[in-house]
KOLLUM-86268 format. One line per 2 residues: their letters; for each residue x negated, y negated, z of N, C-alpha, C. Coordinates in Angstrom, 2 decimals. Each point is the difference from the previous one (the first is absolute). Layout:
N
A	X:Y:Z:X:Y:Z:X:Y:Z; ...
This chain:
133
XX	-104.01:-109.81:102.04:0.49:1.31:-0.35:-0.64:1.03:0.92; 0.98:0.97:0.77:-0.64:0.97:0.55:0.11:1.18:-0.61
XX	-1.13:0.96:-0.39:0.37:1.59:0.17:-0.86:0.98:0.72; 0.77:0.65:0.35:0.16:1.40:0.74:-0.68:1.04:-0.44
XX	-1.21:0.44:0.30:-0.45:1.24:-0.46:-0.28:0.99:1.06; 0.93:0.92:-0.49:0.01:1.31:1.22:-0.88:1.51:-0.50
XX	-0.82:0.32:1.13:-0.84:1.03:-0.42:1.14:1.21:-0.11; -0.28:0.95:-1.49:0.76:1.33:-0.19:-0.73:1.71:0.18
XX	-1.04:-0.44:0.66:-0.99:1.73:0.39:-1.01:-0.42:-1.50; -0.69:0.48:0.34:-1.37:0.47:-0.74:-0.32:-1.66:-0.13
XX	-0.38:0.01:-1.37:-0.33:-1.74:-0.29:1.18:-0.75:-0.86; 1.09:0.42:0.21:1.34:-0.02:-0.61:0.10:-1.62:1.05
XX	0.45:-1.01:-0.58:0.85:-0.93:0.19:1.81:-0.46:-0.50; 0.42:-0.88:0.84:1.47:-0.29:-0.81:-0.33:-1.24:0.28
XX	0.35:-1.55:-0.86:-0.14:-0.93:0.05:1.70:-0.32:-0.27; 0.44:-1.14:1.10:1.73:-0.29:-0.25:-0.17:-1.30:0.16
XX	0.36:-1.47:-1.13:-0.02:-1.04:0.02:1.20:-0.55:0.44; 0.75:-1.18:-0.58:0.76:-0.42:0.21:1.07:0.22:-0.75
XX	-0.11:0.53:-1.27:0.53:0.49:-1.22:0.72:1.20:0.93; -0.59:0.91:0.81:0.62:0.96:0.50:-0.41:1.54:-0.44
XX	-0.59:-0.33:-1.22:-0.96:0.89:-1.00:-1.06:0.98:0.49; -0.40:1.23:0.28:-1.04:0.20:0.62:-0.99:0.42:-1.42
XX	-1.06:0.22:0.34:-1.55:-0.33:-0.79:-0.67:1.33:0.98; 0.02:0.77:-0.96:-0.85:1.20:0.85:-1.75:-0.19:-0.54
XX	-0.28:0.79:0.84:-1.74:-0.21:-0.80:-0.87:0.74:0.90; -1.00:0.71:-0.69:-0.15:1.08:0.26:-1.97:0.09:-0.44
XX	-0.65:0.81:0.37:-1.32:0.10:-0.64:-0.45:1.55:-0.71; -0.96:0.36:-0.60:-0.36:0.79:-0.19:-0.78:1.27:0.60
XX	0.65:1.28:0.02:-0.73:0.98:0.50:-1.40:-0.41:0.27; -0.87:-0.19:-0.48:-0.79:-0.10:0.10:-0.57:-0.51:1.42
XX	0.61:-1.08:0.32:-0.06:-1.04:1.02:1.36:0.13:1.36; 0.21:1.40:-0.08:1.21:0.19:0.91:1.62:-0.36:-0.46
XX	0.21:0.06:-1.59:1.33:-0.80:-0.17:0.41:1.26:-0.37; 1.76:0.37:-0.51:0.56:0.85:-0.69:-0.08:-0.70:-1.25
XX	0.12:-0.93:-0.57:0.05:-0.49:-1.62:1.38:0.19:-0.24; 0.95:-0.96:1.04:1.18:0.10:0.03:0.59:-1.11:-0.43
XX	-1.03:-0.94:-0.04:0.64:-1.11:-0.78:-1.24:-1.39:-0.50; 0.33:-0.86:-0.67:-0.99:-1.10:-0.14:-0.79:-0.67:1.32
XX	-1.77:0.12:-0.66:-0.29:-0.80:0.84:0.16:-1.14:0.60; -0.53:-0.53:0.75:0.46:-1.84:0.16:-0.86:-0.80:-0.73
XX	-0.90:0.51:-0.81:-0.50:-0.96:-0.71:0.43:-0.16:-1.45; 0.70:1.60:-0.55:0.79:0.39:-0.85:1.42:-1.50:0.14
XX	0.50:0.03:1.05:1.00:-0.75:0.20:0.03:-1.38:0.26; -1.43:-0.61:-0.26:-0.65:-1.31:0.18:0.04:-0.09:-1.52
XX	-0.80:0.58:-0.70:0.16:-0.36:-1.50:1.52:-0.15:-0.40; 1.04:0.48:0.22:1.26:1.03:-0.36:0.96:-1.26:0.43
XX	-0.45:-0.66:1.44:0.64:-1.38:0.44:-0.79:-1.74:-0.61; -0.94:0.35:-0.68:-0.83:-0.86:-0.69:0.86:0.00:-1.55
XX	0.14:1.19:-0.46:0.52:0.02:-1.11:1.19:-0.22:0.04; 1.15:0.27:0.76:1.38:-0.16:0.45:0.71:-1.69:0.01
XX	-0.82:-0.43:0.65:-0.28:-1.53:0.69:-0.33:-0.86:-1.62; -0.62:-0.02:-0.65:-0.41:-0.92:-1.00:1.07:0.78:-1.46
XX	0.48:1.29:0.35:1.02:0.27:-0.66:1.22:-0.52:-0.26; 0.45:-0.44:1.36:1.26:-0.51:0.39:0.07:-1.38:-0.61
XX	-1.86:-0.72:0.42:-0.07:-1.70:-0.23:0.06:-0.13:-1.49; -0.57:1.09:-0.86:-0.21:-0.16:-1.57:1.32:0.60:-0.57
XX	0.91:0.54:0.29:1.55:0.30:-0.68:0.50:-1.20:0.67; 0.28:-0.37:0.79:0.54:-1.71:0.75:-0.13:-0.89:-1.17
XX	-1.35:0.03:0.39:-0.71:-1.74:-1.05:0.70:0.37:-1.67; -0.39:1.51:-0.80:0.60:0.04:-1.19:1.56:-0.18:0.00
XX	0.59:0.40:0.78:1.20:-0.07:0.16:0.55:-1.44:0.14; -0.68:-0.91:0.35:0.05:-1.78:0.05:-0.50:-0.46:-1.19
XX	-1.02:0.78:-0.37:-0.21:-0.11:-0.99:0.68:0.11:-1.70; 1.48:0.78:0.15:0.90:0.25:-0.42:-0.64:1.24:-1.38
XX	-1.14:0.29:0.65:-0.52:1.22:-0.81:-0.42:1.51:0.88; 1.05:0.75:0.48:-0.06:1.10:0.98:-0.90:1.16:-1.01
XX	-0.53:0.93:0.80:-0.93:0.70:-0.93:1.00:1.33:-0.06; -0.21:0.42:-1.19:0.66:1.37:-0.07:-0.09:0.95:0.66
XX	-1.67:0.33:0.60:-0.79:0.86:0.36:-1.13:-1.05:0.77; -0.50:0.58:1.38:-1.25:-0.59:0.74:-0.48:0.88:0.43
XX	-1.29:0.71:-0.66:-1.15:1.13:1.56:-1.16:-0.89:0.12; -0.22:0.03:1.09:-1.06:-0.43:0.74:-0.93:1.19:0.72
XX	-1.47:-0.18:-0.69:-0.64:0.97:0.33:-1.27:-0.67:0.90; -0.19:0.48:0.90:-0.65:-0.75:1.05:-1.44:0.97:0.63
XX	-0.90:-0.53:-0.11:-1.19:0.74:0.29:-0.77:-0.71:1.33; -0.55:1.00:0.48:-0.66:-1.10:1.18:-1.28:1.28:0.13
XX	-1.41:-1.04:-0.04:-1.30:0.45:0.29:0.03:-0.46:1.49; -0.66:1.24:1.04:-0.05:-0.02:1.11:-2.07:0.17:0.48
XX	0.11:-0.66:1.02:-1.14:0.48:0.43:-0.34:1.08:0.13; -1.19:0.40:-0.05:-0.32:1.33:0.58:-0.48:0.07:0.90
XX	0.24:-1.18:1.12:-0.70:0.50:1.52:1.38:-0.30:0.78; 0.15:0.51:1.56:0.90:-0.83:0.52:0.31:-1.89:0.25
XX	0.65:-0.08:-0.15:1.64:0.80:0.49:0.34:-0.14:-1.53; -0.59:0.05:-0.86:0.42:0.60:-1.76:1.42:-0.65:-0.74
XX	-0.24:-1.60:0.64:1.01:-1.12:-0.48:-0.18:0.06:-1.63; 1.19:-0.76:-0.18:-0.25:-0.33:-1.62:-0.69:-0.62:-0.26
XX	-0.92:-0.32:-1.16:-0.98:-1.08:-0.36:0.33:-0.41:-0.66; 0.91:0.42:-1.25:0.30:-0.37:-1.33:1.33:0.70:-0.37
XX	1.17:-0.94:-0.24:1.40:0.50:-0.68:0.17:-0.53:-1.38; 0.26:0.74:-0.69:0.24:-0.47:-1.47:1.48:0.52:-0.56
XX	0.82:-0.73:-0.26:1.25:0.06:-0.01:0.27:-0.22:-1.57; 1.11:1.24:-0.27:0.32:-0.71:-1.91:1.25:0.75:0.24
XX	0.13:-1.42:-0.80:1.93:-0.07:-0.47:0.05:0.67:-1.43; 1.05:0.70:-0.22:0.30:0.22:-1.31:1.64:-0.25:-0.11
XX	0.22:-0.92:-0.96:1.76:-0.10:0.12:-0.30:-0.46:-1.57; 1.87:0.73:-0.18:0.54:0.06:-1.70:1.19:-0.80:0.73
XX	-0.08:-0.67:-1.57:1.26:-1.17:-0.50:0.12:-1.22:0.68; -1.43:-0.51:0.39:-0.99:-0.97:1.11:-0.96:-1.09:-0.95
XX	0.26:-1.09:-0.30:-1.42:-0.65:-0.91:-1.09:0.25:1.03; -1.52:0.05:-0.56:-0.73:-0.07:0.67:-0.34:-1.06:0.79
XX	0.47:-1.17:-0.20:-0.31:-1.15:0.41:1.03:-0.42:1.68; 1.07:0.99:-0.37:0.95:-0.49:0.57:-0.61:1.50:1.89
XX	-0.35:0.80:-0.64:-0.29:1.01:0.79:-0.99:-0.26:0.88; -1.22:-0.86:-0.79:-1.28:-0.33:0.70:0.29:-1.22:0.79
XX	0.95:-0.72:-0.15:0.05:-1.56:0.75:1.01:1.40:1.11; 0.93:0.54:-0.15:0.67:0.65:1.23:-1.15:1.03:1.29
XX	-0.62:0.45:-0.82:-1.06:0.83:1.34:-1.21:-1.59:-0.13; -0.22:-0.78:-0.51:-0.88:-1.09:0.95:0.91:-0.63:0.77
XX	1.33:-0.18:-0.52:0.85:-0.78:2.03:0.17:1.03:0.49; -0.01:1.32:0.14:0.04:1.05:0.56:-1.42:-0.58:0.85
XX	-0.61:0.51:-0.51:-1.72:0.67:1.03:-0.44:-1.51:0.51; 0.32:-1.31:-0.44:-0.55:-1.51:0.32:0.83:-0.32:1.08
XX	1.61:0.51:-0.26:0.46:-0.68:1.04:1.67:0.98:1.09; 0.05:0.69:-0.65:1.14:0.35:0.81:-0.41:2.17:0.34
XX	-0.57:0.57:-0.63:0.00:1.07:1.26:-0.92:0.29:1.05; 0.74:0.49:1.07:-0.46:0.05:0.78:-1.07:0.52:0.57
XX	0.28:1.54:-0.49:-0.87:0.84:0.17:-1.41:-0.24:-0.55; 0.13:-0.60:-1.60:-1.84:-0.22:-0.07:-0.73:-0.98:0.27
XX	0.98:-0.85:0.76:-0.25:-1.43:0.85:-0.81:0.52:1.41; 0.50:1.26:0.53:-0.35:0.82:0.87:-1.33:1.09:0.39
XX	-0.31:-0.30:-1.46:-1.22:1.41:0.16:-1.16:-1.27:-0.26; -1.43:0.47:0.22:-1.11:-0.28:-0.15:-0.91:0.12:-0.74
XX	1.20:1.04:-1.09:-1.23:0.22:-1.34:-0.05:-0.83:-0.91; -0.82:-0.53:-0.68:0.10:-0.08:-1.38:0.73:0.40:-1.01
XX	1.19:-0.40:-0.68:1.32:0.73:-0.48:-0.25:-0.75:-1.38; -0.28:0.64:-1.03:0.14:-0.40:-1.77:1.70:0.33:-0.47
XX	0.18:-0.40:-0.43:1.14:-0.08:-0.98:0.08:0.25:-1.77; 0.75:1.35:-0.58:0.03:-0.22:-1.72:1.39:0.43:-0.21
XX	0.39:-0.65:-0.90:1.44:0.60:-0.61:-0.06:0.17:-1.64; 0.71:0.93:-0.19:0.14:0.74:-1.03:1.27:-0.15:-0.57
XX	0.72:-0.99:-0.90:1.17:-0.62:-0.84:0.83:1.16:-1.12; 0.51:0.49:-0.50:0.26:0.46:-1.39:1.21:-0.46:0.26
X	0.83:-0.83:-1.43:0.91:-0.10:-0.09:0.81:0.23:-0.21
């Protein structure tokens, strides 16, 4: 997979994949940005959460139990020195009209074996889901 990231003035980026999609991203005043759009690390969690989204509505959906409702709230502790990688992602599912049993076996073939993205990073990534029926 290739993408394209083209500089936009200040610390403004456009990222264009293959999708055709562009991905702006941007930093904070502080550090020379306008705060014109998500960071890229903002958009690392955002494609972490996206990615095991897709694999856990799939698997329920084979599962012949689709969830009514799925948020995924995704936290990531960063270093505090450079280059201020993730150390720790902790990921929780919450989905209605989902057994719990059926939700937790879908994000463990999620995160064990089919996405990509947290196949990709180097942190330490926990997993919890949250069932109501």
């Amino acid at each position: 997979m290739d993408v394209k990231v083209n500089w936009d003035g200040g610390m403004r980026f456009v990222g264009v994949g293959p999708s055709g999609h562009g991905m702006a991203m941007d930093a904070a005043p502080e550090v020379g940005g306008g705060n014109t759009a998500p960071r890229p690390t903002e958009l690392l969690l955002a494609a972490l959460g996206g990615c095991t989204g897709m694999d856990v509505v799939s698997i329920l959906e084979k599962m012949r139990t689709p969830p009514q409702t799925l948020e995924i709230e995704i936290s990531g502790e960063r270093s505090p020195e450079h280059p201020k990688a993730f150390r720790r992602i902790r990921i929780l599912f919450r989905a209605e009209g989902v057994p719990e049993e059926n939700l937790r076996k879908a994000v463990q073939l999620s995160r064990e074996r089919y996405c990509s993205v947290a196949h990709s990073l180097s942190a330490e990534i926990t997993t919890e889901v949250e069932a109501r029926p």
